[in-house]
GUNUKOL-724818 format. One record per residue (C-alpha): z, y, x; residue in three letters; residue number from 0; chain. Coordinates in Angstrom, 1 decimal, decimal comma, always signed. Each point is the difference from the previous one (the first is absolute). Layout:
# residues N
[[Z Y X] "ALA" NUM "A"]
...
This chain:
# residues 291
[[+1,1 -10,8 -24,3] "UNK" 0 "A"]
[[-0,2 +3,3 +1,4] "UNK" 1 "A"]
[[-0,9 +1,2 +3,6] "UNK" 2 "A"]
[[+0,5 +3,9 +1,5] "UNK" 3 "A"]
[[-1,6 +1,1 +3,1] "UNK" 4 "A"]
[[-1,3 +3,2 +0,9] "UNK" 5 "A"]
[[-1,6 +0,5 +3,3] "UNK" 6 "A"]
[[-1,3 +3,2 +1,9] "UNK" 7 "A"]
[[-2,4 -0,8 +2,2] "UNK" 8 "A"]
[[+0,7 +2,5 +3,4] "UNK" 9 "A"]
[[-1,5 +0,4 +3,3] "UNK" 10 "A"]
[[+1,2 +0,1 +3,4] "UNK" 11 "A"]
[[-2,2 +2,7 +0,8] "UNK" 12 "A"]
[[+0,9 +2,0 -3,8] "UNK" 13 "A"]
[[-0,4 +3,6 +1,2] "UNK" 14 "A"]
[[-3,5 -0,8 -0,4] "UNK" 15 "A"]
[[+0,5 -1,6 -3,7] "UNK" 16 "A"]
[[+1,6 +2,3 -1,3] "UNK" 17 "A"]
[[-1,4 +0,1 -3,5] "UNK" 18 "A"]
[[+1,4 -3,6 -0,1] "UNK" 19 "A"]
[[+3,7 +1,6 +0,5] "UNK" 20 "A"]
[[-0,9 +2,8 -1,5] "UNK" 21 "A"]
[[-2,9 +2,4 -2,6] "UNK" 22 "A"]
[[+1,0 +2,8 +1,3] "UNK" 23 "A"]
[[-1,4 -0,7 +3,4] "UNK" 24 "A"]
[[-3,7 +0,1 -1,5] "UNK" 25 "A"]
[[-1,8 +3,0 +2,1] "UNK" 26 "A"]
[[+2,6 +0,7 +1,9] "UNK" 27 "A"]
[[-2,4 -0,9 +2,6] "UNK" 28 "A"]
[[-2,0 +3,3 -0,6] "UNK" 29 "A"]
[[-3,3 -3,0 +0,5] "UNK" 30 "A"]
[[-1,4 -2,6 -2,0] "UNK" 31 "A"]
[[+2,0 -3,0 +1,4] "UNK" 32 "A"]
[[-1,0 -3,6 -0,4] "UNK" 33 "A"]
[[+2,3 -2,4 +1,5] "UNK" 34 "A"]
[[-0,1 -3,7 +0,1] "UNK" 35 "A"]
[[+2,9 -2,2 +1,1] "UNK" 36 "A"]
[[+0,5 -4,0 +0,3] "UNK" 37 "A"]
[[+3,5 -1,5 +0,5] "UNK" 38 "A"]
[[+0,8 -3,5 +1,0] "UNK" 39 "A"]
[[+3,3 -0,7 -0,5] "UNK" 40 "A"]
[[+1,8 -2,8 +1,8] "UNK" 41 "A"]
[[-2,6 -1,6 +1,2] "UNK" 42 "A"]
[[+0,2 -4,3 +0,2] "UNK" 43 "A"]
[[+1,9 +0,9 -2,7] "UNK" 44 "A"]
[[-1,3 -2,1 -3,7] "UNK" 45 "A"]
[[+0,3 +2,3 -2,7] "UNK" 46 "A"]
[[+0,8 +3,3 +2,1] "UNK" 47 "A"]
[[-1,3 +3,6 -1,1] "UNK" 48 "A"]
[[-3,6 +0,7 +0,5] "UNK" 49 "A"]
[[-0,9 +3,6 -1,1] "UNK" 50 "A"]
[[-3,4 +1,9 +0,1] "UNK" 51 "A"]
[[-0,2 +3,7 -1,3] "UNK" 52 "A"]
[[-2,9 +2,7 -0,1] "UNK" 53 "A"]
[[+0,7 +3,4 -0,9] "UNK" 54 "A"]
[[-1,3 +3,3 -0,5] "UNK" 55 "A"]
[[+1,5 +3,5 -0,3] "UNK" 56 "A"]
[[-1,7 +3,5 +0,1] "UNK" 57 "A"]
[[+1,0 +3,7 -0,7] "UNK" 58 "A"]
[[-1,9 +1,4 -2,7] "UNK" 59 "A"]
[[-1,8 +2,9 +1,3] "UNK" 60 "A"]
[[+0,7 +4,0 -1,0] "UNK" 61 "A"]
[[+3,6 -1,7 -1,9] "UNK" 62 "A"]
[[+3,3 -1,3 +0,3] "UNK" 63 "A"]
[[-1,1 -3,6 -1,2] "UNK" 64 "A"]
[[+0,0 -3,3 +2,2] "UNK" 65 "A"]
[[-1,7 -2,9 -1,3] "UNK" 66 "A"]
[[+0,8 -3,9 +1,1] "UNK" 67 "A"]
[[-0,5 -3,5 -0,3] "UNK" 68 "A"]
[[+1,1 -3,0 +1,4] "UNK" 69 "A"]
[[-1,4 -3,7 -0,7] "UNK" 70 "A"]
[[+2,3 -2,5 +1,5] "UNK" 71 "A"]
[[+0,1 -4,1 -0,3] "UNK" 72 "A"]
[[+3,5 -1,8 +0,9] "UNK" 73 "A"]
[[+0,4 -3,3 +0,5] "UNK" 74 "A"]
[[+3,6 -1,8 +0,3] "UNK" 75 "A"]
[[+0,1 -3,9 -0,4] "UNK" 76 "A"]
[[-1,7 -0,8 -3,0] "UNK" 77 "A"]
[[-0,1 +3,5 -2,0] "UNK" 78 "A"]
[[-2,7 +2,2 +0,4] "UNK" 79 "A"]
[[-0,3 +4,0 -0,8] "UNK" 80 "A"]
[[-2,7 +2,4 +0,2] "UNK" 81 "A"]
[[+0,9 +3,4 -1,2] "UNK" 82 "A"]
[[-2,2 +3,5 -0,4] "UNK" 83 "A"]
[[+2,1 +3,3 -0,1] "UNK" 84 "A"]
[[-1,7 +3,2 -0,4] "UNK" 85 "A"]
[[+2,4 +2,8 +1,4] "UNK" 86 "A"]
[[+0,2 +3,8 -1,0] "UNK" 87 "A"]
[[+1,9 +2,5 +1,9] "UNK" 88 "A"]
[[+0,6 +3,6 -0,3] "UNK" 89 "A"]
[[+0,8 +2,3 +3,2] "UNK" 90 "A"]
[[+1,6 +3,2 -0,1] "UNK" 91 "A"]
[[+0,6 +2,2 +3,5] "UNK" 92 "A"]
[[+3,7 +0,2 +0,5] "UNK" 93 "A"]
[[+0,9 +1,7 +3,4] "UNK" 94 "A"]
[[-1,6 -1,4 +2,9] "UNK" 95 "A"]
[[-1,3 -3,3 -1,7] "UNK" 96 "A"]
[[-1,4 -1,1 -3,4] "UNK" 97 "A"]
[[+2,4 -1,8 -2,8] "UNK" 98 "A"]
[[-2,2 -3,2 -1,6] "UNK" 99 "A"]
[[+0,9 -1,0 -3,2] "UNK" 100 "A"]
[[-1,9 -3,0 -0,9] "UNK" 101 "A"]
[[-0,3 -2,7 -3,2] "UNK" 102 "A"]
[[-1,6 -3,6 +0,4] "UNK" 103 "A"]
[[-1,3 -1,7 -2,5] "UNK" 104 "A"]
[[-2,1 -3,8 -0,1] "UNK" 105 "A"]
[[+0,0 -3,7 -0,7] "UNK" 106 "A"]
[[+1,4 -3,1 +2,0] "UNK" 107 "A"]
[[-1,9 -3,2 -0,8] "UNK" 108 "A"]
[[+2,6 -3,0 +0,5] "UNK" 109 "A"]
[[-0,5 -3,6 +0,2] "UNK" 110 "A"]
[[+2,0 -3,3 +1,5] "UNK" 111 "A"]
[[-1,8 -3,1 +1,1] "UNK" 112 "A"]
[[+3,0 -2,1 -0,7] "UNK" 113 "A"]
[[-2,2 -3,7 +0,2] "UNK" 114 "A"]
[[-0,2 +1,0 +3,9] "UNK" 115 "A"]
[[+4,0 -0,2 +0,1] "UNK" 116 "A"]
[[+0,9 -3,3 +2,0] "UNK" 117 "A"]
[[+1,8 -2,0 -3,0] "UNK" 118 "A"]
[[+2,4 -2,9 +0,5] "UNK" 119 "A"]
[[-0,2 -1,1 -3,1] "UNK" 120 "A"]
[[-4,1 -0,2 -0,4] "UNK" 121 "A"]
[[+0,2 +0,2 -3,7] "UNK" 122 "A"]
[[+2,4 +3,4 -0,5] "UNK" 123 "A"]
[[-1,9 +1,4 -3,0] "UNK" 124 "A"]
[[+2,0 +3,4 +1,0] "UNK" 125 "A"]
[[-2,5 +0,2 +3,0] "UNK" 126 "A"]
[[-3,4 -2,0 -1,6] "UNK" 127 "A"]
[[-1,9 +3,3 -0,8] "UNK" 128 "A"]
[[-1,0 +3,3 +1,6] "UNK" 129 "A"]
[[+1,3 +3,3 -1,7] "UNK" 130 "A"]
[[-2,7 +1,9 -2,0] "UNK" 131 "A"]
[[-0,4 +3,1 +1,9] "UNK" 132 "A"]
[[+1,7 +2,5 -1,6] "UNK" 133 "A"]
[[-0,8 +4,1 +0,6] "UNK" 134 "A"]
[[+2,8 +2,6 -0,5] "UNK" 135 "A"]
[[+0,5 +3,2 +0,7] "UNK" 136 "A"]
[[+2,0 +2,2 +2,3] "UNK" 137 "A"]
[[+0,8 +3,4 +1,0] "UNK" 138 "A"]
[[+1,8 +2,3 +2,6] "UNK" 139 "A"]
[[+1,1 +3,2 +0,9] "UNK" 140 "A"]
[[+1,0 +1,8 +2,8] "UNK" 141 "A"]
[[+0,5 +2,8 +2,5] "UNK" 142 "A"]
[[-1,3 +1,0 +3,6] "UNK" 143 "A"]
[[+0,4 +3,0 +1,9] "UNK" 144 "A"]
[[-1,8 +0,5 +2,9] "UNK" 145 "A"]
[[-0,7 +2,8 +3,3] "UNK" 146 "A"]
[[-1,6 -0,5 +3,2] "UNK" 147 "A"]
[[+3,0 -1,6 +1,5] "UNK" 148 "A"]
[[+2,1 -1,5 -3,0] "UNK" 149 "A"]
[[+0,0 -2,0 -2,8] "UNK" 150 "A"]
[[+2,2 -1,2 -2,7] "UNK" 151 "A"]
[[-0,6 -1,7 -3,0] "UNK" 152 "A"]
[[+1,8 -1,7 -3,4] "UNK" 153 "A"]
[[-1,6 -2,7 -2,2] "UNK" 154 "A"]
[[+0,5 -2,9 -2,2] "UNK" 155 "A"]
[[-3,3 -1,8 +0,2] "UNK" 156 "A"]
[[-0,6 -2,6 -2,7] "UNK" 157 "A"]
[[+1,8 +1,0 -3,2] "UNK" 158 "A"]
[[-0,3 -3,2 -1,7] "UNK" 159 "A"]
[[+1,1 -3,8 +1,1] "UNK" 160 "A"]
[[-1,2 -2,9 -1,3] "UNK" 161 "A"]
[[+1,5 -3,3 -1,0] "UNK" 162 "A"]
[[-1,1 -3,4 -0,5] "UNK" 163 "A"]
[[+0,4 -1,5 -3,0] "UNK" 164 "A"]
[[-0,9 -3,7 +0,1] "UNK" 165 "A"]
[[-0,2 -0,9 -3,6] "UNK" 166 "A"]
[[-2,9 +2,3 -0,5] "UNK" 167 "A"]
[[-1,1 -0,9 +3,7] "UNK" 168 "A"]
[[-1,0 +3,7 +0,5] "UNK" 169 "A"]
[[+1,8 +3,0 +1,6] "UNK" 170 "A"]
[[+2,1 +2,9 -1,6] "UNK" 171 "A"]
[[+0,6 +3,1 +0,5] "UNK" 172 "A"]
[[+3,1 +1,9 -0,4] "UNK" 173 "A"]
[[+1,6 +3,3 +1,1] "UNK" 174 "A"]
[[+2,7 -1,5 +1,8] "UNK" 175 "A"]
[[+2,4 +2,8 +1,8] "UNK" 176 "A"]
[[+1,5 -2,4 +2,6] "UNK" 177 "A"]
[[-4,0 -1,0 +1,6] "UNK" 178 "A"]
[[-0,8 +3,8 +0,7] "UNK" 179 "A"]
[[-0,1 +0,0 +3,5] "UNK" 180 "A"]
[[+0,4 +3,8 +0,5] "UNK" 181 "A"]
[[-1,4 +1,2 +3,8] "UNK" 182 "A"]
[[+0,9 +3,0 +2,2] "UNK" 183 "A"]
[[-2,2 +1,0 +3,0] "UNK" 184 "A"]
[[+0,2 +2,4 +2,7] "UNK" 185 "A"]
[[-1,2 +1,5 +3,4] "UNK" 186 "A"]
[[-0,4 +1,8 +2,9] "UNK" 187 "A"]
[[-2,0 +1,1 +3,2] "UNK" 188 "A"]
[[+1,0 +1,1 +2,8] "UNK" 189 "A"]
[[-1,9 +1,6 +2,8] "UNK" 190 "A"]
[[+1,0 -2,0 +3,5] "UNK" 191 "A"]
[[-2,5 +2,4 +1,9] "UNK" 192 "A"]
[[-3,7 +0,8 +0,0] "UNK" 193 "A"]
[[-1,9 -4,0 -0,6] "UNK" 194 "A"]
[[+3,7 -1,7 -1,4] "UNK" 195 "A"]
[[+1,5 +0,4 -3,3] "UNK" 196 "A"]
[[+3,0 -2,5 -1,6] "UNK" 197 "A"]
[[-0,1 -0,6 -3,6] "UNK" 198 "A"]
[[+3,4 -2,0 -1,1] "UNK" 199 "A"]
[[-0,6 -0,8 -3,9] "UNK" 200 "A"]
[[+2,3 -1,6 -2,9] "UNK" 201 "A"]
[[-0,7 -2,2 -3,2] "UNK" 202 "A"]
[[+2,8 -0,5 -2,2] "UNK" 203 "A"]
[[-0,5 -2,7 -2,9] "UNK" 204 "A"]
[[+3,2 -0,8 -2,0] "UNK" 205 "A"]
[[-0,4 -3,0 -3,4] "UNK" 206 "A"]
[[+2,8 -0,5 -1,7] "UNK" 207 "A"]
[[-0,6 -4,0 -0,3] "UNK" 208 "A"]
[[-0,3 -0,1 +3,5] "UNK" 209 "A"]
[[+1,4 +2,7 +2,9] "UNK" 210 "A"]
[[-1,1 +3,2 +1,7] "UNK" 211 "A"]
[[-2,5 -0,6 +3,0] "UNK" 212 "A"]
[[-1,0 +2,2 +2,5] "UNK" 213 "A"]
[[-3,0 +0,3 +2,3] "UNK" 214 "A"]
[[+1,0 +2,3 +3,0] "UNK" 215 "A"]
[[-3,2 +0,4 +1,9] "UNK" 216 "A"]
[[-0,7 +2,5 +3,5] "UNK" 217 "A"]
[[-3,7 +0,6 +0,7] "UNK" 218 "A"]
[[-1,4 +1,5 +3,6] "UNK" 219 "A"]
[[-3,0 +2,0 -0,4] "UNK" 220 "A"]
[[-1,8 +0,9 +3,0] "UNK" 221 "A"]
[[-2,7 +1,9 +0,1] "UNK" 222 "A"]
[[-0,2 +0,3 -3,6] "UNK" 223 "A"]
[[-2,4 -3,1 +0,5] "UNK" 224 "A"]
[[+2,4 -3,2 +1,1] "UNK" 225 "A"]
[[+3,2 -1,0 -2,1] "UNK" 226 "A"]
[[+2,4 -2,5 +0,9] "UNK" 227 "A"]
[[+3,3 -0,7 -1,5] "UNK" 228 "A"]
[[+2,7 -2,0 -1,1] "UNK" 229 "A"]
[[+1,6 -0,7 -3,7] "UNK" 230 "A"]
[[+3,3 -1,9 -0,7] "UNK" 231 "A"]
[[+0,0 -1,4 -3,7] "UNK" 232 "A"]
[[+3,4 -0,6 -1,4] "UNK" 233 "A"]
[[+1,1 -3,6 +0,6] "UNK" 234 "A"]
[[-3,3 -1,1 +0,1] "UNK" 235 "A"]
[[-3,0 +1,4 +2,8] "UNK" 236 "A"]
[[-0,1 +1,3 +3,5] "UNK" 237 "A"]
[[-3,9 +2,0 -0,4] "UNK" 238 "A"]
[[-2,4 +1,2 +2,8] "UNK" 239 "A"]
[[-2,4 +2,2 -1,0] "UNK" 240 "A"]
[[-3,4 +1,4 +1,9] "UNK" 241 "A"]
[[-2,4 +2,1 -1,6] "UNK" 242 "A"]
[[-3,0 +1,7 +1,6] "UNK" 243 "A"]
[[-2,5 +2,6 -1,0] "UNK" 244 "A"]
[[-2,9 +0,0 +1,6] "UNK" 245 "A"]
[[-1,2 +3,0 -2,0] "UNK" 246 "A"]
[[+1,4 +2,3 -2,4] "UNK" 247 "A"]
[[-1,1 -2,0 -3,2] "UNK" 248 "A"]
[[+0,6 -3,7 +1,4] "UNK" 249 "A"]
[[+3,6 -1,7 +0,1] "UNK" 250 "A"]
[[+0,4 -3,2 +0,9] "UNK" 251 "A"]
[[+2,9 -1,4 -0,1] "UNK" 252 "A"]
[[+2,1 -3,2 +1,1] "UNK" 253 "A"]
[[+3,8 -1,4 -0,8] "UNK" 254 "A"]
[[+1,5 -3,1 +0,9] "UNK" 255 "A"]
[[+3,8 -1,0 -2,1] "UNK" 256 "A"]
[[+2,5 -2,1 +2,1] "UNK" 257 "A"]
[[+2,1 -1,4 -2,6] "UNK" 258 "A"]
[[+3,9 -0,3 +0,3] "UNK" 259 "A"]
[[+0,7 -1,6 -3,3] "UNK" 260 "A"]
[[+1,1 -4,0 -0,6] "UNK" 261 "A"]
[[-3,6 -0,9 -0,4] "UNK" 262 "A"]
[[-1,2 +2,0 +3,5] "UNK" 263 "A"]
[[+0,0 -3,6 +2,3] "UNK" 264 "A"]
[[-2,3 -1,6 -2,8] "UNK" 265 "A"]
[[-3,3 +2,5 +0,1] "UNK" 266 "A"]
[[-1,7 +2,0 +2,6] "UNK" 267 "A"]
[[+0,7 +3,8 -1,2] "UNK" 268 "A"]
[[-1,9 +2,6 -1,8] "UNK" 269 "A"]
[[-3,4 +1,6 +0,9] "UNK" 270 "A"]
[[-1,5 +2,9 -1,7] "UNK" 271 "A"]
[[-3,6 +2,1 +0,6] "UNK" 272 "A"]
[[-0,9 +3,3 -1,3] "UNK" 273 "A"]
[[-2,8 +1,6 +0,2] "UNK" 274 "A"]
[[-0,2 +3,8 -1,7] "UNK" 275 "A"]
[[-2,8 +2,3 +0,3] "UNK" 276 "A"]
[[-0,4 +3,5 -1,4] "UNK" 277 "A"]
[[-2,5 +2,3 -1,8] "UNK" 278 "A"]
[[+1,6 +3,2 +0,7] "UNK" 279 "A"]
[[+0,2 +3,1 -1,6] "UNK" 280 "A"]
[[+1,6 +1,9 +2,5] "UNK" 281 "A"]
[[+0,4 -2,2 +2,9] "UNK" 282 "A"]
[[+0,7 +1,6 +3,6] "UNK" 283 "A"]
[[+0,9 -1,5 +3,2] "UNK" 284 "A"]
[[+2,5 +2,8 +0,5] "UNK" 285 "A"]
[[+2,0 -0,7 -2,6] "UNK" 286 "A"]
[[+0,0 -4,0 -0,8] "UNK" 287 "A"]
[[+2,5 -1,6 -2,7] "UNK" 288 "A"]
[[+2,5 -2,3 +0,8] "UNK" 289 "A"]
[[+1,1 -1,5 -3,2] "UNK" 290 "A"]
């Protein structure tokens, strides 16, 4: 018996996990960023999504090199993933912004609990032992362009899926076209007046197994200090966003997911917390980032 499922964990607040999307968004930060988000998804819900990530992306000084990582742990119903990717990106000025073209590179350790599943049959030898945890690789690719006011960026994060083969009770991977989940990105600020700016963003993830998704998301930034905004998530999420910085170096960072899908009556939405800090290079009040 075989089993497919490939699975890109994402974040309401992405903009901020971007080497998750995407490698080439390592340094475009022009600061060492270290970012750490938790998502609970569908909460009251058994089984649902629980994802924890840590990363950490830097330019490398006096070059055109950015450096990344990102540790992540995902847990949905039984299975269980952690996965390290290390990230390389080289920029190149191009007009008024910088083209990132990045590689990702790393290992995703899998396992499945399946003597937790709730059997009807107590004695289904299918379900009477755990999976050995299996480790695999995986890669990705991508490309980000960015300026002080725009952004737009191209990926295909996670090269390789991974199948279950149930004879050998381990995972397999495989190159499979159809589970690329290919991802487009994009931008803009606008200037309101002196304190307000509007920042309407796009994500864009298409899998051939499944259907194109979109997250269509409009940020107020006021201040440069208070964000709030709103996301709409293709026939599934209604997001509210608010993000403060009480300094230059310190995000902190709150979402909340109203679902809309067949299963939204039967758990109590999403909540996610971020919290970012910087050690930067060239950090200035004047002249913040907003992606």
């Amino acid at each position: 018996m075989h089993a497919r499922a490939q699975h890109t964990p994402l974040t309401s607040q992405y903009l901020f996990n971007g080497l998750l999307i995407d490698p080439a968004y390592a340094g475009s930060r022009d600061a060492m960023a270290i970012n750490l988000t938790y998502r609970d998804q569908w909460t009251g819900f058994e089984g649902a999504p629980k994802t924890a990530m840590l990363s950490i992306h830097s330019p490398i000084k006096r070059t055109r090199m950015g450096l990344g990582a990102i540790l992540y742990n995902d847990r949905l119903g039984v299975s269980n993933e952690t996965g390290l990717l290390l990230n390389y990106a080289y920029r190149l000025p191009l007009g008024k912004g910088k083209l990132s073209m990045g590689l990702g590179g790393g290992i995703n350790a899998l396992q499945a609990q399946w003597s937790q599943v709730d059997l009807q049959e107590s004695n289904d030898a299918v379900f009477a032992s755990d999976t050995r945890m299996a480790v695999r690789p995986n890669f990705s690719a991508g490309l980000y362009y960015y300026s002080k006011v725009y952004f737009v960026g191209a990926s295909l994060p996670f090269f390789l899926s991974r199948k279950f083969d149930r004879e050998r009770n381990t995972y397999i991977v495989e190159n499979d076209a159809r589970q690329y989940q290919p991802m487009l990105t994009g931008g803009y600020v606008f200037k309101l007046d002196r304190d307000l700016k509007l920042k309407p963003t796009g994500l864009l993830r298409y899998q051939a197994s499944s259907s194109l998704q979109a997250d269509i998301s409009v940020n107020l930034i006021v201040k440069d200090r208070f964000w709030t905004g709103l996301s709409y998530r293709t026939n599934d999420a209604v997001v509210g966003m608010f993000e403060v910085l009480p300094t230059p170096q310190w995000r902190v960072g709150y979402s909340y997911d109203l679902g809309l899908s067949a299963i939204s009556p039967y758990h109590g939405g999403t909540h996610e917390l971020m919290v970012q800090y910087e050690l930067g290079y060239r950090i200035r009040v004047r002249d913040p980032r907003y992606f």
